[in-house]
C-alpha positions as CSV (number, residue, x, y, z in Angstrom):
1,X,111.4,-42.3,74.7
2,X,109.9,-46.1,75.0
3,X,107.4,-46.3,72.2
4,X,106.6,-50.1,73.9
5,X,106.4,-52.3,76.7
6,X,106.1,-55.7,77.9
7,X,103.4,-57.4,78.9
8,X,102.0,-61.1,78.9
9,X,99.0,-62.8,77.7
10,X,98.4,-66.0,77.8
11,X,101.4,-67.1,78.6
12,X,103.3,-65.4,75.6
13,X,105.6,-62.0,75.5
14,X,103.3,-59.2,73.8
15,X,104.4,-55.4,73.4
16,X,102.2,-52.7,74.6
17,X,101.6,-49.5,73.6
18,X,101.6,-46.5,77.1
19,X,98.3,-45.3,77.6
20,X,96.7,-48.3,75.8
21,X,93.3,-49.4,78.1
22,X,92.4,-53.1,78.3
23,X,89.7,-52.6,75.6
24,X,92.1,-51.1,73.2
25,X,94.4,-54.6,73.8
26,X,91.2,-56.4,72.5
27,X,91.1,-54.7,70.2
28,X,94.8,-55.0,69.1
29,X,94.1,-58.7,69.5
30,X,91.3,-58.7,67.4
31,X,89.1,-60.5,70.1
32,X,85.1,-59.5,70.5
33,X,84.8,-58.0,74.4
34,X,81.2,-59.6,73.8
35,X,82.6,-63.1,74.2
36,X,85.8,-62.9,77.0
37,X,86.5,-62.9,80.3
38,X,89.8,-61.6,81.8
39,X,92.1,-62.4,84.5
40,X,94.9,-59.8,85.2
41,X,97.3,-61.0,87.8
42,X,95.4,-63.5,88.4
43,X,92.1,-62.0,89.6
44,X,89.2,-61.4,87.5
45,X,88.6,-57.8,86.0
46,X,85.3,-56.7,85.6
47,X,84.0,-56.0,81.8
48,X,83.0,-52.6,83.8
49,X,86.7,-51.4,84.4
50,X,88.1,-52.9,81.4
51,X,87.9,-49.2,79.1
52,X,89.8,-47.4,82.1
53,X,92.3,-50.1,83.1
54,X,95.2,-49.1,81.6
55,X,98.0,-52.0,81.0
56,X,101.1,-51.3,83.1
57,X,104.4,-52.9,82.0
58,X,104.8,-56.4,83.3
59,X,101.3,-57.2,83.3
60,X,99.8,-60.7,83.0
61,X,96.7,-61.4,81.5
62,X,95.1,-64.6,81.2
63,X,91.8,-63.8,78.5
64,X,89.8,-66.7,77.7
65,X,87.4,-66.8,74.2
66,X,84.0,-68.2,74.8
67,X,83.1,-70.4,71.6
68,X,79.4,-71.8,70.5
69,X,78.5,-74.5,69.3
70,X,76.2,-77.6,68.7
């Protein structure tokens, strides 16, 4: 039994875990869903669908940070 897949993000080879949700990939890249935006295959995913979008092997994600400053 697979215990992991592939998937990309941000250009770079990541394992994923079946039945992980986009949120829980956040989470395992210890991001804040209060400041990203997401892009998987190249279209924009909605913060509304990210908890039950579940990553599929050979995803791509593209997830920018947002950063403040002065």
């Amino acid at each position: 039994m697979e215990t992991t897949f592939s998937i990309v993000v941000n250009g770079e080879n990541r394992d994923a875990k079946p039945g992980a949700t986009v949120v829980d990939l956040l989470r395992e890249l210890g991001l804040d869903s209060g400041r990203v935006a997401i892009e998987r295959h190249r279209e924009i995913l909605s913060r509304q669908k990210w908890a039950e979008t579940t990553v599929e092997p050979g995803d791509h994600y593209e997830i920018v940070q947002f950063v403040g400053g002065g």
